[in-house]
C-alpha positions in Angstrom: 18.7 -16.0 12.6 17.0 -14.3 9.8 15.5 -17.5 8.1 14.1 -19.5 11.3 12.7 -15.6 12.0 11.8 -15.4 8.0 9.6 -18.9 8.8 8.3 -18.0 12.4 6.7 -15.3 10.6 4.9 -17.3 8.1 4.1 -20.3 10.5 2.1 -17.8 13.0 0.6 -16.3 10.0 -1.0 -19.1 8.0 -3.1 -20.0 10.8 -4.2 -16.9 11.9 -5.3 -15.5 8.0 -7.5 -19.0 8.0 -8.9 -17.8 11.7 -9.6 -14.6 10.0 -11.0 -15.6 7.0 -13.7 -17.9 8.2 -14.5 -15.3 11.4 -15.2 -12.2 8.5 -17.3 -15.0 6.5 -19.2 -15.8 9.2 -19.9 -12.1 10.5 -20.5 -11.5 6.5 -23.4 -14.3 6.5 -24.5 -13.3 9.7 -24.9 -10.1 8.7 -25.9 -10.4 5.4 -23.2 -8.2 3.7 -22.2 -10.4 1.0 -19.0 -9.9 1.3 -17.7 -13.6 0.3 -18.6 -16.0 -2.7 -18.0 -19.4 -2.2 -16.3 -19.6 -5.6 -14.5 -16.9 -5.5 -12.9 -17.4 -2.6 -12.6 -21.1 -3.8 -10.3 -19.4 -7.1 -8.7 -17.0 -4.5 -7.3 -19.8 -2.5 -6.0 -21.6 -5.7 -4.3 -18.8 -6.6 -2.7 -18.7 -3.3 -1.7 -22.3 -3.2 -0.2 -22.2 -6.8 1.8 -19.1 -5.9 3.4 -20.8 -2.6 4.4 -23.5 -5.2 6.1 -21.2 -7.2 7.4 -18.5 -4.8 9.3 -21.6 -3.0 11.3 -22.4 -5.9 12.4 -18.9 -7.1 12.9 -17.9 -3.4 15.7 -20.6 -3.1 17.2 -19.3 -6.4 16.7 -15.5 -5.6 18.7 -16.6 -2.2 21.6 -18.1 -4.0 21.3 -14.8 -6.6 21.3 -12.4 -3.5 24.1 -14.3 -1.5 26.0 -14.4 -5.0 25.2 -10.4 -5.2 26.5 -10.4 -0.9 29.7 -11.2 -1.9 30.2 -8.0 -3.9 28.5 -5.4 -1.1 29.1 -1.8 -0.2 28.8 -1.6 3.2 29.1 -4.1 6.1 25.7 -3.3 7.5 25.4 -6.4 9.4 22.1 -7.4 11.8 22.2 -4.1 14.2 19.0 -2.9 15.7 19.0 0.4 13.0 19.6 -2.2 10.0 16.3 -3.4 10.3 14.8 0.0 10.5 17.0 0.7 7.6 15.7 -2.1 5.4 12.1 -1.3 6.5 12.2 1.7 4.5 14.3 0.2 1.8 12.2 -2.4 1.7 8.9 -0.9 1.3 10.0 2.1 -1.2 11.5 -1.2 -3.3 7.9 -2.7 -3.2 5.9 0.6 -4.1 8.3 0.8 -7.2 7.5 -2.4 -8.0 3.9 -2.4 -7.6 3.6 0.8 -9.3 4.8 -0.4 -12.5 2.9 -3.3 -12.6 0.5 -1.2 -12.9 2.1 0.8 -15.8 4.0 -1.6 -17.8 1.3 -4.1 -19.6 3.0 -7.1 -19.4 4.2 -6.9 -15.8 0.7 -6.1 -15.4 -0.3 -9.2 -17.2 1.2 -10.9 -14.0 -0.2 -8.9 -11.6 -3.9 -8.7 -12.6 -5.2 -11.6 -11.5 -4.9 -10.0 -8.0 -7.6 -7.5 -8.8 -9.7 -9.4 -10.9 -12.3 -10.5 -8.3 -15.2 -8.4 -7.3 -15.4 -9.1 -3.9 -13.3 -7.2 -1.1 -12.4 -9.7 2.0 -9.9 -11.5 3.5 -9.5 -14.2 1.2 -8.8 -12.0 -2.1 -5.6 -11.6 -0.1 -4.4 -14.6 -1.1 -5.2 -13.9 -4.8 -1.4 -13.8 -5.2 0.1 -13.9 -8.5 1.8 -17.3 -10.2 3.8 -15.4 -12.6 5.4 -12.5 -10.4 7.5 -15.2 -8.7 9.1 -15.7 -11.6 11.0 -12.5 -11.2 9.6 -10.5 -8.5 12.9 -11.0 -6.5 14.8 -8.9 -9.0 13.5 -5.6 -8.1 15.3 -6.2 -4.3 18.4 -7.5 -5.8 19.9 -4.1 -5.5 19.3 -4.9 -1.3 22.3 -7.3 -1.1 24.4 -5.3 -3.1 24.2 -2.0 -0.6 25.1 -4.6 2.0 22.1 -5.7 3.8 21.9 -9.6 4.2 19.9 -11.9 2.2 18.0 -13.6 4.9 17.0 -10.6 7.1 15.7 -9.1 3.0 13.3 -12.5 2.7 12.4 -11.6 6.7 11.3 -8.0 5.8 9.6 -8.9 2.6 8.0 -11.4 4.7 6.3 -9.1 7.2 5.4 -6.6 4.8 2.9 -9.5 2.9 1.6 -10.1 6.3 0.6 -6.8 6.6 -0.8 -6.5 3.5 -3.1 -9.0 4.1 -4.8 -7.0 6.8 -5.8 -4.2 4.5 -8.2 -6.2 2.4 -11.2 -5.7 4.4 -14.5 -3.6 4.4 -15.0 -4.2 8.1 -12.0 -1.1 9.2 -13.3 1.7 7.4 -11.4 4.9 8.6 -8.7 4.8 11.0 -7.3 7.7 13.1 -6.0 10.4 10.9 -2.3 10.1 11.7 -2.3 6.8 10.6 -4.6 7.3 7.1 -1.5 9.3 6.8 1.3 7.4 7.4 0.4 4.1 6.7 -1.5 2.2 4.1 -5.1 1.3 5.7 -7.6 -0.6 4.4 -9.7 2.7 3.4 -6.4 3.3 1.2 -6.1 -0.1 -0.4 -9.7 -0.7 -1.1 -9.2 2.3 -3.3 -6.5 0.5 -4.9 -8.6 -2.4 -5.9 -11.3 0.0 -7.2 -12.3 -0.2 -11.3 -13.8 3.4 -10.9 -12.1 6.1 -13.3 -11.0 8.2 -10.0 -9.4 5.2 -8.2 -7.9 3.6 -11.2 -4.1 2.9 -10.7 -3.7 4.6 -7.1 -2.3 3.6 -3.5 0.4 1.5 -4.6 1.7 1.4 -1.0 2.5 -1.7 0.8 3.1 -0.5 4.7 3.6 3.2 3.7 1.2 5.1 1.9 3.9 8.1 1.9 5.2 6.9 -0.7 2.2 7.4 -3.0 2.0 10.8 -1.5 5.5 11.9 -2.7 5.0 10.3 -6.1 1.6 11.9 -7.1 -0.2 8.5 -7.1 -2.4 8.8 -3.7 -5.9 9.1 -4.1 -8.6 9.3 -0.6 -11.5 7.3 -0.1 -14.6 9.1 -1.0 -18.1 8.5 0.8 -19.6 9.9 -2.3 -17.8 6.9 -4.8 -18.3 3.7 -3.6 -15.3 1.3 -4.7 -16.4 -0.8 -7.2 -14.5 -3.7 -7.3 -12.6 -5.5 -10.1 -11.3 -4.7 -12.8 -12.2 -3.0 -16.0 -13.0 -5.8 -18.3 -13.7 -8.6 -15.3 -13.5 -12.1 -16.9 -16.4 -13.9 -15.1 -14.3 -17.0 -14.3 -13.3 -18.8 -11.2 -10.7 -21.3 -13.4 -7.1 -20.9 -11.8 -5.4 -21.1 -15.0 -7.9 -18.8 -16.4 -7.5 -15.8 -14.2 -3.5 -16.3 -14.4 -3.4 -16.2 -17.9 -6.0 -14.3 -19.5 -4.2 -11.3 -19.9 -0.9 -12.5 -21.3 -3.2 -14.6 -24.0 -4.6 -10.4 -24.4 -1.6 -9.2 -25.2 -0.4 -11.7 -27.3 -3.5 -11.5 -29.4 -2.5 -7.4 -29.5 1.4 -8.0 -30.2 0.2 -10.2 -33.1 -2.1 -8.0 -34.5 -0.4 -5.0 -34.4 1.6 -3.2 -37.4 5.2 -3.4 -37.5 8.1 -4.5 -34.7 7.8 -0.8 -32.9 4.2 -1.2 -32.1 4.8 -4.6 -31.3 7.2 -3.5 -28.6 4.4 -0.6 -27.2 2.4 -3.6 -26.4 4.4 -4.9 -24.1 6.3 -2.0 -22.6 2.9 0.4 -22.8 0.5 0.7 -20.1 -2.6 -1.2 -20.0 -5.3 0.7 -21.6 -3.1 1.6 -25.0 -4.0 0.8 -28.9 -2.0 1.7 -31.3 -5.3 2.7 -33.2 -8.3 2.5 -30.5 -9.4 4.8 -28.0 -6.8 5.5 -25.3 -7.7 3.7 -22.2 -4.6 4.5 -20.0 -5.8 4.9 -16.3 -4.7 8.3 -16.3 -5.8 9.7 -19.7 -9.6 8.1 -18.0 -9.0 10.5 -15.2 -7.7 13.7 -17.2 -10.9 12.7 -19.1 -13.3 12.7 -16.2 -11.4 16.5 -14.5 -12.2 18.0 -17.3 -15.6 17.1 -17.4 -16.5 18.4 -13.7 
């Protein structure tokens, strides 16, 4: 039940993200927005491709690891109607955990960059999906199957949450209805998220709940006075693949081998993406304690 669901979802998805994509790049060239580059779209799609390669390999083994970890569960929770409401939530505070750290944590960051490294917001930077995070993505939900919900409906709920993600990268829904700004993550929030700027730096982690990032001190609005500018910090000006999912873990090896001594080594890695052990301190939010005090 929960894998021929798990694999309805993603057969009426794939076609309708293509319909999409090509509907808000023609309105974008109609309209002259610029909202698309051919390239980078071109990379975005790569990524996307080499990430379904990947994520199908470690999804079979995080299956066998979860049904291993089944074995072993709580609580018989079983496929009732308030399971899946259940997992929703347990689910997508799991996810805003996990995307929150890597932010915070450099070398989990390493894997997740490439996602914000292109400039343009549309559609197709959706599918700008990391190659490394498969590796162990599946970890952070391995506590899921443990507490007694079943392997196949946790892949089913994981499932729908990326297909709503991929809804939120768009300029064309700017505000929605205030209830649901403040329930739910909306584009207006996740175009924030994909912001450079000091202010949005690190912010609206959510994937279908942007509560979460309310509770946890890391919401930040939309503001008509800040345009998002989009990218990231230092953008690497390539459309190579292999470039934009590696560029930062061949950073921060340059920066573990330069630094002094095994401790500083170890800050490298564990640190979050902006520290030196003898530069400037770039963290996200030392950049925005920075820019309070000076208003």
């Amino acid at each position: 039940m929960g894998l021929s669901l798990d694999n309805i979802v993603l057969a009426y998805s794939i076609p309708i993200f293509a319909l999409l994509i090509i509907v808000e790049f023609a309105l974008s060239a109609y309209q002259k927005k610029d909202l698309y580059y051919l390239k980078d779209t071109a990379s975005s799609l790569a990524m996307g491709f080499g990430s379904l390669f990947f994520g199908a390999t470690m999804k079979f083994l995080a299956l066998l690891f979860y049904t291993f970890l089944y074995q072993y569960r709580i609580f018989e929770i079983g496929w009732q109607w308030w399971a899946w409401i259940l997992i929703f939530f347990a689910d997508d505070f799991t996810f805003y955990w996990h995307h929150r750290l890597s932010h915070e944590v450099r070398i989990l960051w390493a894997a997740h960059v490439n996602h914000h490294s292109s400039v343009k917001m549309n559609l197709g930077t959706a599918l700008r999906q990391s190659w490394a995070e498969q590796i162990y993505k599946y970890l952070w939900w391995s506590w899921l199957p443990l507490v007694g919900f079943n392997p196949l409906m946790i892949f089913t709920m994981q499932t729908i949450s990326l297909v709503y993600q991929f809804f939120q990268h768009t300029e064309y829904l700017r505000k929605l209805p205030k209830p649901i700004e403040w329930f739910f993550n909306t584009p207006s929030h996740h175009r924030v998220h994909h912001g450079s700027n000091i202010r949005y730096l690190d912010q609206n982690h959510a994937g279908i709940l942007i509560i979460w990032d309310r509770l946890f001190g890391s919401f930040q609005e939309e503001l008509d006075e800040e345009k998002v500018v989009y990218g990231i910090t230092s953008n690497i000006n390539s459309y190579n693949p292999f470039v934009i999912a590696s560029h930062e873990f061949v950073a921060l090896a340059k920066d573990v081998k330069n630094a002094p001594g095994l401790k500083n080594k170890i800050k490298y890695l564990f640190m979050p993406p902006g520290w030196s052990h003898n530069g400037p301190d770039l963290r996200a939010k030392t950049l925005r304690k920075q820019l309070h005090e000076s208003h």
